[in-house]
C-alpha positions as MATLAB code, in Angstrom:
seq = 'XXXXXXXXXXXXXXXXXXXXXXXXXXXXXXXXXXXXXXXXXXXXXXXXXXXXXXXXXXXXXXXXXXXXXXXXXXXXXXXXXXXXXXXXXXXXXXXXXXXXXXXXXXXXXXXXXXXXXXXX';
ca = [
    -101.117    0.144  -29.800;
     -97.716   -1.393  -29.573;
     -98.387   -5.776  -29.315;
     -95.230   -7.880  -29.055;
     -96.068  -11.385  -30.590;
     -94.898  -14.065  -27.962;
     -93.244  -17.163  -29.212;
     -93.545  -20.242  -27.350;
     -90.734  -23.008  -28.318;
     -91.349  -25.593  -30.400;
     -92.963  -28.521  -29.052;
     -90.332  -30.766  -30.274;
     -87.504  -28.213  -29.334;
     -86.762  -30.319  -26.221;
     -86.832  -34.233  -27.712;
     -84.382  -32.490  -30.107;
     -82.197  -31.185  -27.530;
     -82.450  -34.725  -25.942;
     -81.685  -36.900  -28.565;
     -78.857  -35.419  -30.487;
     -75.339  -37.490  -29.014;
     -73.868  -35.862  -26.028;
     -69.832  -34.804  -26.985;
     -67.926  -37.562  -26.062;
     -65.752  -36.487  -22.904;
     -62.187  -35.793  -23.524;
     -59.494  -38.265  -22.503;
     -57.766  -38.153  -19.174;
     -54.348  -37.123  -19.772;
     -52.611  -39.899  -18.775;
     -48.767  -38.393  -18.044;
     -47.522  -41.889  -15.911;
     -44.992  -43.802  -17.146;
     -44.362  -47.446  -16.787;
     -42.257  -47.787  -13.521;
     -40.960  -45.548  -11.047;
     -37.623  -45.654  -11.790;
     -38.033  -44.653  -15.400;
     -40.475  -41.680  -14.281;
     -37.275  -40.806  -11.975;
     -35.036  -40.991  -14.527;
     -36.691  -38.980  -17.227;
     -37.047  -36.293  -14.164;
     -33.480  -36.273  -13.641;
     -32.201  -35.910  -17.568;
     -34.843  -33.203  -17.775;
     -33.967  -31.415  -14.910;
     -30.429  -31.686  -15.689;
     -30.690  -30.410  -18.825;
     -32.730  -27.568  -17.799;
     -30.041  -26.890  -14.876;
     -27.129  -27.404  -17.273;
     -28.201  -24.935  -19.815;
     -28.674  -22.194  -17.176;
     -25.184  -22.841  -15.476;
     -23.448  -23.520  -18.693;
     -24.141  -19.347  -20.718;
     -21.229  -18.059  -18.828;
     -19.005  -20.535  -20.439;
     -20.715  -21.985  -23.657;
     -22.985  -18.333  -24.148;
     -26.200  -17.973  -25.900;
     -26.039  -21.549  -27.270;
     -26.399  -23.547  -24.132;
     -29.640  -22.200  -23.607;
     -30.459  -24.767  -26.764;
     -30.377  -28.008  -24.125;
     -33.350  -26.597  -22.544;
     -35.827  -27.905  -25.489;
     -34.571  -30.933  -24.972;
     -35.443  -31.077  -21.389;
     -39.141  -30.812  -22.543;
     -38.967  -34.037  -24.532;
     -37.720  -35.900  -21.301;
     -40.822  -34.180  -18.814;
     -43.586  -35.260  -21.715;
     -44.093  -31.694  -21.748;
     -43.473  -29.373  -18.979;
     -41.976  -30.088  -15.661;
     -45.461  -29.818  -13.730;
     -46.983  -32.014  -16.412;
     -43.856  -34.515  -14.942;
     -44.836  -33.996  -11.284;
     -48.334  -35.084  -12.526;
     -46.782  -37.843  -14.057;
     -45.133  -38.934  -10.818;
     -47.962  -38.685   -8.684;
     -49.719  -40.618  -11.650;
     -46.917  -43.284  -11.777;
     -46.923  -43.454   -7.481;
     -50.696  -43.986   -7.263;
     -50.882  -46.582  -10.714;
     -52.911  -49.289   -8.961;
     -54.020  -48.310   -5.633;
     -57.056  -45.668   -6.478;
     -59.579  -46.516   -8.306;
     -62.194  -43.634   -9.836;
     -66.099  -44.512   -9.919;
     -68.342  -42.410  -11.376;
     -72.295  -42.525  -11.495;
     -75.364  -40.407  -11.742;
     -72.594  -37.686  -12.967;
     -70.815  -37.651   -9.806;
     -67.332  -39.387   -9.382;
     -65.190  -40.438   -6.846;
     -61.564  -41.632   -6.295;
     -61.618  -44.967   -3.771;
     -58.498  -47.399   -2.755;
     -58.805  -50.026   -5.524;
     -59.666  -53.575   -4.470;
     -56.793  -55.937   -3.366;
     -57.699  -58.083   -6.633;
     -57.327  -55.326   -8.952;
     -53.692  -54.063   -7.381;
     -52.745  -58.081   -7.845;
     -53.639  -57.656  -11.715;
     -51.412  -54.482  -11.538;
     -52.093  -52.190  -14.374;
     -53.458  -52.642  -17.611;
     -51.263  -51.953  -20.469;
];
């Protein structure tokens, strides 16, 4: 006769569980910048420099190509991490995110909190 021995879990298995630290939650990325006009203007050198090495191989070769790096230091990364950045920048102020009981929303902030402007 074949008997598999059933384990039950540890009584204490679940208080464990329960009181080791949760993992901290990772940062929002914050990609907005500090007014509009800068966020434009660090789209436009980027973009420009990403245009400008394209349209510039015929004449310049191979090399131009080496702007293009340098397009990535003026997006903070890549250009949808910019367009993040500008949609970031746009709404600075006016939403506000709640969370509770795990669930979180995005609301219009309240008039005195767009008065303070943002925190930095």
């Amino acid at each position: 006769m074949n008997t598999v021995n059933a384990m039950k879990p540890a009584q204490g298995a679940k208080t464990r569980a329960a009181a080791e630290p949760a993992e901290p939650a990772a940062p929002a990325a914050n990609f907005a910048s500090t007014s509009l006009p800068r966020h434009l203007a660090r789209g436009a050198i980027g973009f420009g420099l990403i245009v400008g090495s394209i349209a510039l191989v015929p004449v310049a070769g191979p090399a131009a190509l080496l702007a293009a790096p340098l397009a990535v230091i003026a997006f903070r990364g890549c250009p949808t991490c910019w367009m993040v950045g500008l949609a970031q920048t746009i709404s600075r102020g006016r939403l506000e995110r709640r969370c509770a009981d795990g669930v979180c929303t995005l609301t219009a902030a309240h008039p005195a909190a767009r008065a303070a402007g943002p925190s930095r």
